[in-house]
Structures are given as C-alpha cells and as structure tokens.
C-alpha positions as CSV (number, residue, x, y, z in Angstrom):
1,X,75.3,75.3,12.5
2,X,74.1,77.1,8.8
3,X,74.9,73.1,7.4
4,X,72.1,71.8,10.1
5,X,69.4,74.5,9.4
6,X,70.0,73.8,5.5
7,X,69.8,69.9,6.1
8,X,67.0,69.7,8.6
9,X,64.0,69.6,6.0
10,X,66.2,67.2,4.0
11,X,63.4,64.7,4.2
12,X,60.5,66.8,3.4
13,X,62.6,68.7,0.3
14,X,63.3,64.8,-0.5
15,X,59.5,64.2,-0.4
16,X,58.5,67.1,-2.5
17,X,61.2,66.3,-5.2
18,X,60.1,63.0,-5.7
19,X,56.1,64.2,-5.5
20,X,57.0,66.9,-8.6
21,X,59.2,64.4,-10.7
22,X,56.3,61.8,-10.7
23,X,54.0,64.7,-11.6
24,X,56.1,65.5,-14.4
25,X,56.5,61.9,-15.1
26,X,52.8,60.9,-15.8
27,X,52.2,63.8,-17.2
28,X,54.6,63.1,-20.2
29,X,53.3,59.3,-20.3
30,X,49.9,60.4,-20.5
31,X,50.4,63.1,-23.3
32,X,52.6,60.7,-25.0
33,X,50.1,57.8,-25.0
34,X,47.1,61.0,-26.1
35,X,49.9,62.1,-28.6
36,X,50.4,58.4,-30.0
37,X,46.7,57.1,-30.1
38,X,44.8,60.3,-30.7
39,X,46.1,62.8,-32.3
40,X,48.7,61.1,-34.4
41,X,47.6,57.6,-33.7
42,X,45.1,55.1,-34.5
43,X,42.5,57.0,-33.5
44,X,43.2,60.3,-35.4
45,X,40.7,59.6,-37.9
46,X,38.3,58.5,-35.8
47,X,38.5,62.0,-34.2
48,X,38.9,63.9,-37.1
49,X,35.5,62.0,-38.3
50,X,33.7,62.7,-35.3
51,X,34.5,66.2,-35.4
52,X,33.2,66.8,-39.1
53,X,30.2,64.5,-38.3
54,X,29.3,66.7,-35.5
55,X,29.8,70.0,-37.8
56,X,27.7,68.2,-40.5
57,X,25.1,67.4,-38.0
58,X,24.2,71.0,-37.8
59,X,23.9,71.1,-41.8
60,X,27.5,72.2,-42.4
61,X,28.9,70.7,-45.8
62,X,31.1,68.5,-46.3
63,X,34.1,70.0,-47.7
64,X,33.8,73.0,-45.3
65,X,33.4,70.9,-42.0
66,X,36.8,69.4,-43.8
67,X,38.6,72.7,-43.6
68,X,37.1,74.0,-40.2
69,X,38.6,70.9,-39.0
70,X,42.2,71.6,-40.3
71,X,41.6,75.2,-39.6
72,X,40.9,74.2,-36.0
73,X,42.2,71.1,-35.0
74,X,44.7,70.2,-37.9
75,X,47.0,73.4,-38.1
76,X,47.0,73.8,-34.4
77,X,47.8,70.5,-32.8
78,X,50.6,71.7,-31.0
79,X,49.3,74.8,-29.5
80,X,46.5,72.2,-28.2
81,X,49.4,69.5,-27.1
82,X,50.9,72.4,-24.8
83,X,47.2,72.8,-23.5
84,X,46.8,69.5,-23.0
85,X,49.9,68.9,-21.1
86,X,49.6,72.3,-18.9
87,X,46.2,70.8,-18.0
88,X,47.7,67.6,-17.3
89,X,50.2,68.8,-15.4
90,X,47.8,70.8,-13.2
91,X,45.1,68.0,-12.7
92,X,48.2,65.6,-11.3
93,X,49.8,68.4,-9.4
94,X,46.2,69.2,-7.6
95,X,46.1,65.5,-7.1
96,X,49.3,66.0,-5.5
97,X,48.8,69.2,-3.5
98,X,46.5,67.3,-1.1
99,X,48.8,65.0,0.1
100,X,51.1,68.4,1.2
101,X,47.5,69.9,2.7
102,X,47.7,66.8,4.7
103,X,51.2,68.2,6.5
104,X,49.6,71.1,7.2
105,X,46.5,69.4,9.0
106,X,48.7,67.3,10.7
107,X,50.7,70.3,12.2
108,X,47.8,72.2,12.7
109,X,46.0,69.0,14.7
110,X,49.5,68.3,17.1
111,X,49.5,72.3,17.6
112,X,45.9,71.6,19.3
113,X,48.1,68.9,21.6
114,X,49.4,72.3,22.9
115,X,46.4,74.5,23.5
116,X,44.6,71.8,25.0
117,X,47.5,70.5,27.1
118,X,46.9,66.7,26.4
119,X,49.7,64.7,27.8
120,X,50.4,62.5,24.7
121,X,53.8,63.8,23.0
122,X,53.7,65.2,19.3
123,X,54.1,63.2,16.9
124,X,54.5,64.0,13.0
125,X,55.7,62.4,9.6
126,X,59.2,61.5,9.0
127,X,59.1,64.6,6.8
128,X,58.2,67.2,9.2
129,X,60.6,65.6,12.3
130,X,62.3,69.3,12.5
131,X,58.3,71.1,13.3
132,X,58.0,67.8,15.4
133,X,61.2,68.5,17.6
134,X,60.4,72.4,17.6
135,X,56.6,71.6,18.9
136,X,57.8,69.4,21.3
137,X,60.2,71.1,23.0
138,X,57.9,74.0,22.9
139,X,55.5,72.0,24.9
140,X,57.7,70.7,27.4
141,X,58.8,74.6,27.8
142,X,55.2,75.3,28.6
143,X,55.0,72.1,30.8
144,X,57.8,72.8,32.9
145,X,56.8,76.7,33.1
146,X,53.3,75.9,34.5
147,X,54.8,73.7,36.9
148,X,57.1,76.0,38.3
149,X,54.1,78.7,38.6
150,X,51.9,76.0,40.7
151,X,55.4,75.4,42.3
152,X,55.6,79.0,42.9
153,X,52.1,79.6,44.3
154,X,52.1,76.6,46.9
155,X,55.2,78.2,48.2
156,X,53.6,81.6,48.3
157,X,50.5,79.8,50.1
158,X,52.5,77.6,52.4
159,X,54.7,80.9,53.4
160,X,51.5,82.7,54.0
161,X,50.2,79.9,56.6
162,X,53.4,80.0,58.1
163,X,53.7,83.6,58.6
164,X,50.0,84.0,59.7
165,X,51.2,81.4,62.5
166,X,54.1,83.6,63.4
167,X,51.9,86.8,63.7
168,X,50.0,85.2,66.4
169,X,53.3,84.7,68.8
170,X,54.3,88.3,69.1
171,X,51.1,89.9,69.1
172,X,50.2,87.2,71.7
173,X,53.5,87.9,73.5
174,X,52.2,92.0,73.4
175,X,48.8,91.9,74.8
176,X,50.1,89.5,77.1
177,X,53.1,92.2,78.8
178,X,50.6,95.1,78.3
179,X,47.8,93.6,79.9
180,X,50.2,92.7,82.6
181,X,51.5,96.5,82.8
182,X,47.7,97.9,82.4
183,X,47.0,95.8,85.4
184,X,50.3,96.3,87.7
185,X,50.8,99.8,87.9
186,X,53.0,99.1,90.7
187,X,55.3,96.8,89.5
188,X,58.9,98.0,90.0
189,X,60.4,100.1,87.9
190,X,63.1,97.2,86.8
191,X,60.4,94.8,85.8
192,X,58.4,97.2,84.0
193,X,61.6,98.4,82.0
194,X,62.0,94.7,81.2
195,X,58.7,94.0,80.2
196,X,58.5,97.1,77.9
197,X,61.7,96.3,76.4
198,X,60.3,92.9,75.7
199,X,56.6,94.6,74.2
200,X,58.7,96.7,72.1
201,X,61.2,93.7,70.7
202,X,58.0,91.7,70.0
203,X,56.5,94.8,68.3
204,X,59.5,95.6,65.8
205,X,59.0,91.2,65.0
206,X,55.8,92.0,64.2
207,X,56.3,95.1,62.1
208,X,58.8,93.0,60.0
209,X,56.5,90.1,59.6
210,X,53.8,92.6,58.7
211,X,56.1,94.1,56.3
212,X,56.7,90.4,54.4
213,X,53.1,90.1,53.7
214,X,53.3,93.7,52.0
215,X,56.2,92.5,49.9
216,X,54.2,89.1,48.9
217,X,51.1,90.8,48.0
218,X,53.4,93.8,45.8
219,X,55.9,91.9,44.4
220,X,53.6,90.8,41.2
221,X,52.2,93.8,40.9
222,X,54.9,95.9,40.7
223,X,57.2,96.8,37.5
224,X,60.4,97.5,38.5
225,X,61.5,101.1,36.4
226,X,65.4,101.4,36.5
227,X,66.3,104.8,36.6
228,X,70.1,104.8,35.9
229,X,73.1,107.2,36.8
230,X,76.8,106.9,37.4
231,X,77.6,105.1,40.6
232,X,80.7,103.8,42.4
233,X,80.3,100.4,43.7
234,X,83.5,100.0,45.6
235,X,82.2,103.1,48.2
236,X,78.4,101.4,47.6
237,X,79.3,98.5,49.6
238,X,81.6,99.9,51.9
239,X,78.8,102.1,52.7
240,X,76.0,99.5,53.0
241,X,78.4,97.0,55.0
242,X,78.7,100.2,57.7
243,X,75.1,100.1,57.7
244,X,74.9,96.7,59.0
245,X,77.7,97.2,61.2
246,X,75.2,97.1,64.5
247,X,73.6,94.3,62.8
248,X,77.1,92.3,62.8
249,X,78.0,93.4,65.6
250,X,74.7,91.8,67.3
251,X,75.3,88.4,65.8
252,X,79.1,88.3,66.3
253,X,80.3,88.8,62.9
254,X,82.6,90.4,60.8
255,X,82.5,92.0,57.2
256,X,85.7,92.6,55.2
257,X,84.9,94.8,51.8
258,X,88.0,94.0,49.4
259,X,87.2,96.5,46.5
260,X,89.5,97.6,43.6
261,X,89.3,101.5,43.5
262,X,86.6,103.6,41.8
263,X,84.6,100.7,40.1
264,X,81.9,103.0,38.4
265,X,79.3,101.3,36.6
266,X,76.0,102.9,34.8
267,X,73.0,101.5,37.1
268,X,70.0,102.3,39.3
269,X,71.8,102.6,42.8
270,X,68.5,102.8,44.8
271,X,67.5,99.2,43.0
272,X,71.2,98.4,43.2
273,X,71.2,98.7,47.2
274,X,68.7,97.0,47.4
275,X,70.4,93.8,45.4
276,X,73.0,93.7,47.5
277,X,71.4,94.8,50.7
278,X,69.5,91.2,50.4
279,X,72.5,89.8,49.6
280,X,74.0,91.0,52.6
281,X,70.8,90.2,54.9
282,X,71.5,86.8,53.5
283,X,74.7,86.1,54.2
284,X,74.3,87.4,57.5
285,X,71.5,84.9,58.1
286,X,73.1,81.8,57.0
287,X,76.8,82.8,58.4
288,X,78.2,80.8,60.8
289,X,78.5,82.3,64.6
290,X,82.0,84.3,64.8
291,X,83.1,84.3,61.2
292,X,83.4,86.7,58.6
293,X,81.5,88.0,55.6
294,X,83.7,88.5,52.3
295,X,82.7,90.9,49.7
296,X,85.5,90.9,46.7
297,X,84.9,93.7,43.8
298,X,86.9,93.9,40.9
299,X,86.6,94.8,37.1
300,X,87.5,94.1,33.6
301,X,87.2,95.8,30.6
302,X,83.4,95.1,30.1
303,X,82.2,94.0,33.6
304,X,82.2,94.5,37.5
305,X,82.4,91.2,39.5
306,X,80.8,91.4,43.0
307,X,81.0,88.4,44.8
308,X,79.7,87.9,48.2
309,X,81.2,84.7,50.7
310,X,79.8,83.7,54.0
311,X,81.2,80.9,55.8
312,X,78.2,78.4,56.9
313,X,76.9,74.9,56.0
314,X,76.6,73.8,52.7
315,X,73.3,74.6,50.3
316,X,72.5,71.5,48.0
317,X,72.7,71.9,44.2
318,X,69.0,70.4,44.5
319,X,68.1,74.0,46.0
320,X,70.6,76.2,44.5
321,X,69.0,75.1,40.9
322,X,65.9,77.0,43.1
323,X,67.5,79.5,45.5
324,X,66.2,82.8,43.4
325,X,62.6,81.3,42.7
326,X,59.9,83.2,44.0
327,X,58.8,82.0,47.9
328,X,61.8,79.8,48.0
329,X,64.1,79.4,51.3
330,X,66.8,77.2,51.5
331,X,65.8,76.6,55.1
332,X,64.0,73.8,55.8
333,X,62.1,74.6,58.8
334,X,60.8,77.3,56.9
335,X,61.0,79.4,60.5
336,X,60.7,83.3,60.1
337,X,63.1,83.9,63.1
338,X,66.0,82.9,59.8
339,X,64.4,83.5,57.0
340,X,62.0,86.3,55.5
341,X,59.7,85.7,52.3
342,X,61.7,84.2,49.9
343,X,61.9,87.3,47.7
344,X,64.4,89.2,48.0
345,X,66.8,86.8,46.0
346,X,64.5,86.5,43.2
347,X,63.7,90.5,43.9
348,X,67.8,90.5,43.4
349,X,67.9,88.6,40.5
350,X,65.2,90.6,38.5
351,X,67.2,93.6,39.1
352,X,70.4,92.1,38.2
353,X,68.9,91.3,35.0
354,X,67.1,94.3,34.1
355,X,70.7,95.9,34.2
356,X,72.1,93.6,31.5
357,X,73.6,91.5,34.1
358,X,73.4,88.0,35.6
359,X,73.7,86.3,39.4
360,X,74.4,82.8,40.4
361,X,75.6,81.3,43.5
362,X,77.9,78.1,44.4
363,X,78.3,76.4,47.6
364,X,80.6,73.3,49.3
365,X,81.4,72.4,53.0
366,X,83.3,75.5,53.6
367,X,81.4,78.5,52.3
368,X,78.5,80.1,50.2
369,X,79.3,83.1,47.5
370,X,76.7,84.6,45.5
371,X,78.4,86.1,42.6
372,X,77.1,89.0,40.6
373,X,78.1,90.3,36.7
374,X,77.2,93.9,36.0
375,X,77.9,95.6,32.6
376,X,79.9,98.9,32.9
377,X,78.2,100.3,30.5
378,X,74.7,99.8,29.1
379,X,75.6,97.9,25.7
380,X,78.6,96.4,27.0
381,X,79.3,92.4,26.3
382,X,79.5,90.4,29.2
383,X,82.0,87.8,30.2
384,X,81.4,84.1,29.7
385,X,79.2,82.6,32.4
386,X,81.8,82.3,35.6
387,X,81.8,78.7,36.5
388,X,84.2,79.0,39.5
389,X,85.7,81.6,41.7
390,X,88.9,81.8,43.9
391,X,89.1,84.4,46.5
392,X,92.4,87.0,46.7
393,X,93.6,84.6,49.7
394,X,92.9,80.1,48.8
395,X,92.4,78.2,51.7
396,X,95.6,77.3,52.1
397,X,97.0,80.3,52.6
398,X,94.9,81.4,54.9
C-alpha cells in the first residue's frame, strides 16, 4: 500500500521533472549563446562602444567613460552572468508555471462537475489520473447517496398512503359497532360483549398504526444519546423473550434463549431493548406457524455475538442489501397487518452502531438470523466481519 501512494503521482512528478530540466536547459543555451556573442563574443566591443558612446553623449570624456565601463561592466561580468541567468531562469520557469496553473484550472473546472451534478464523468490529464479517480468516485458516492435518499423518501411517502388507507378500516370498523351499540341498547348481552370485544381489538390496531406515523414523523428528528452502564445480556434476553411470551403463545410459537452465562457488556440497555425487542417483533412476524425462535449468545475476548434465527421463507439478497434502510419492508404487499414502518431495523442498526458495533442478516430456504457484534468494552477491537454462522445444533443433527 505505502509503494502505491508513492507511485500514484508518478506521471505528474514525471511531468514536472522534465518541465524543470528543459527550464534549466534553455536557460544555459541562452546564457551560453549571451555569454559567447556578447559579453565575450563578437559583439563585446560593439557593447562596450555603445556603452561609452552613451556616457560620452552626456559630455563624459573619453578616457573616463573607458574606466566607468571596466569599473562597471568589465570587472563585474560575472556577478552580471549570475544575474543574467537567475533572470533567465525565472522568465522560463514563469513561462513554465502556467502550464501547472493549467492543472489547477482543470481540477478546479471538473470539481464544478460535482457541485452542479452534471452527468458527464471527470475527466483530467494523464498527470492528474490519481485526483481524476479520487473525484470520480467521490461523485459516484454522492450519486448513489442522493439516490438512496429519494429512494428513502418515496418509501416513507408510499408507507404513509398505505398506512392512511389502513387507518380508515378500523376506525370504520369502530363507528360502525358503536353506532350499532348506541342504537341497540337491547341487544343481548352476548352480542354486545362480542361487539365490544371487536371495538376494542379494532381500537388497539388503530393505536398501533397511529403510533407508526409518530415514529415516521420522529425518527429524523431525533438524536439518539446513549447513556451507558454495565448490563448482562444473557438475563436481557431471557427477560425480553418472557415478555413476548403471550405474544408467542398467540401465534403458536416458541422461543429458545441459548445464552453463555453472565455476558456483561458496557451499553445503553434501554436503547439496547429496544434493538433486540425489534429484532424479536421481527422474527416473530416472519416465523413460520408452529416453529421456534432461536436466540444464541456467546462471547470472546473482545465481543458478544447475539444472533437471532427464525424459521420462515427465504429473504432475497436483492432485499437484504436493503433490509435496514429507512421505510423498507421485505414484504411485498406492503400490508400493515405483517409489517410496521420499516424502522425499527434501521432504528436497530443505528444503535448497534453507535455502540461500536455492527448487524447484518443472512437468509436461505430454511431460516433467517440477524446477527449482532457488540464490543465488551467501549474501545475494544471487533472481530472480523462474520460471513457465516452455524448454530450449537446443524441441521443434521437435529
């Protein structure tokens, strides 16, 4: 790597060699020829006439204007060679100088190809091909950025349309039974119960869709602040996957937490429960019907490795390059009954991050894991990036 960054401007070092030896070139050949025809040439006593003439023309005699001139011109010829030369030298080297201003126009012209976002790629002199490549892939960064924000923002807007649509089916669904009640007082006591129960069901939907607009409008505004302490993650996720145990229990699922013992890491465990509370909410969405959730925690020297597996149909590597993007839902019918906003991975992510850490997920026919790296300690290195993951139990022991 050091060879490349001292080779890369090869060209241009190349280009100014070259520039500085012709310099130094002409200016020898042009003192030489001054030297050889004027001073010490042919024509040094035409000059050394013209210069007493001239002294003579303002009434200076004869014999003095001869030893002004030696006093002058005579005794000091090399002192005025040096001059000469150093002027020389600095006439050619200006002359030279605006051919490297040009370089700098250049740059400073393609760098306006960036600020005013014109389509045509950046393109420099041979010399410059390192500023070229750096300018050009700083373009194509910006490129692919403000695509993914205008990517980003027609989600947001087609998730908005969609949810607005969804708000209209329970809150339809609730004047509808209340109107009903308000206007039956005596229906029986069963089919009021039921009707109720329904209001209420439709009510809690609507809370929750209600509460996915609040999390779209916030989640740009807000900076998360992490507030760390000690925490134990093994008794963290025990804890949270009791939490969802009516939740499983509703949808026919199990949740196994396989957790080495006393896995304490430095972290904010309100934002922390929140990471893998979505991660759990997740899995529980996409898991197939009468399976079970896996969540495997173990440690190294340096890191905690929570990984969580659900068993359910496969997510394309097409949306897994997008599945923690703002808005984004692997679900193509882009129904809220299976999906909320598409922010509470990339709410995941941001936390994971801010915590020195890093998540990624991996999917086949079988199952989904989403696997997450968390420093033990604030400075600590992480682990290379984990390409793979086995479970305690492969497949084929199962």
């Amino acid at each position: 790597m050091k060879k490349f960054k001292k080779s890369k401007y090869r060209k241009l070092k190349i280009s100014l060699l070259l520039q500085t030896v012709l310099i130094t070139a002409l200016t020898v050949l042009v003192g030489g020829f001054l030297l050889e025809y004027i001073i010490d040439g042919v024509y040094n006593d035409d000059v050394s006439e013209i210069f007493i003439g001239f002294l003579k023309f303002f009434h200076v005699e004869e014999q003095h204007a001869i030893a002004l001139y030696w006093q002058i011109l005579g005794n000091n010829k090399t002192f005025f060679m040096m001059i000469g030369f150093l002027a020389l030298f600095a006439l050619f080297f200006y002359i030279a100088l605006s051919k490297m201003i040009t370089y700098l126009e250049d740059v400073e012209k393609e760098i306006g190809k960036l600020v005013s976002r014109s389509q045509e790629p950046i393109h420099l002199i041979p010399e410059l091909e390192p500023i070229e490549t750096k300018l050009n892939n700083i373009k194509y960064t910006l490129e692919r950025q403000e695509r993914e924000v205008q990517e980003s923002e027609q989600r947001k807007n087609d998730l908005v349309v969609f949810l607005a649509h969804d708000l209209k089916t329970p809150l339809t669904s609730i004047v509808a039974y209340l109107s009903m009640l308000e206007s039956h007082p005596d229906l029986p006591e069963e089919e009021r119960i039921k009707y109720t129960g329904i209001s209420l069901e439709k009510a809690i939907r609507l809370g929750k869709l209600i509460e996915e607009f609040f999390e779209i409008t916030k989640f740009n505004a807000q900076d998360i602040v992490l507030e760390k302490t000690e925490l134990n993650l093994s008794r963290m996720l025990e804890q949270i996957a009791d939490e969802m145990y009516a939740v499983l229990q509703g949808k026919n699922l199990k949740c196994e937490v396989e957790a080495d013992d006393d896995i304490v890491v430095r972290a904010d465990p309100d934002k922390l429960a929140r990471v893998f509370d979505n991660l759990m909410r997740n899995a529980i969405a996409y898991c197939r019907k009468d399976s079970t959730i896996r969540i495997h925690v173990s440690q190294d020297e340096s890191n905690a490795l929570i990984v969580f597996v659900n068993e359910g149909p496969k997510i394309s590597n097409d949306k897994l390059q997008h599945i923690f993007e703002k808005f984004f839902r692997a679900d193509d019918s882009r129904s809220s009954e299976t999906g909320g906003a598409g922010l509470g991975l990339a709410i995941a992510k941001e936390i994971v991050e801010l915590h020195g850490g890093r998540i990624s997920a991996q999917s086949d026919d079988h199952e989904t894991r989403f696997i997450v790296v968390l420093p033990k300690k604030e400075k600590g290195e992480l682990q290379d990036e984990i390409h793979t993951y086995i479970g305690p139990a492969s497949r084929s022991e199962a």
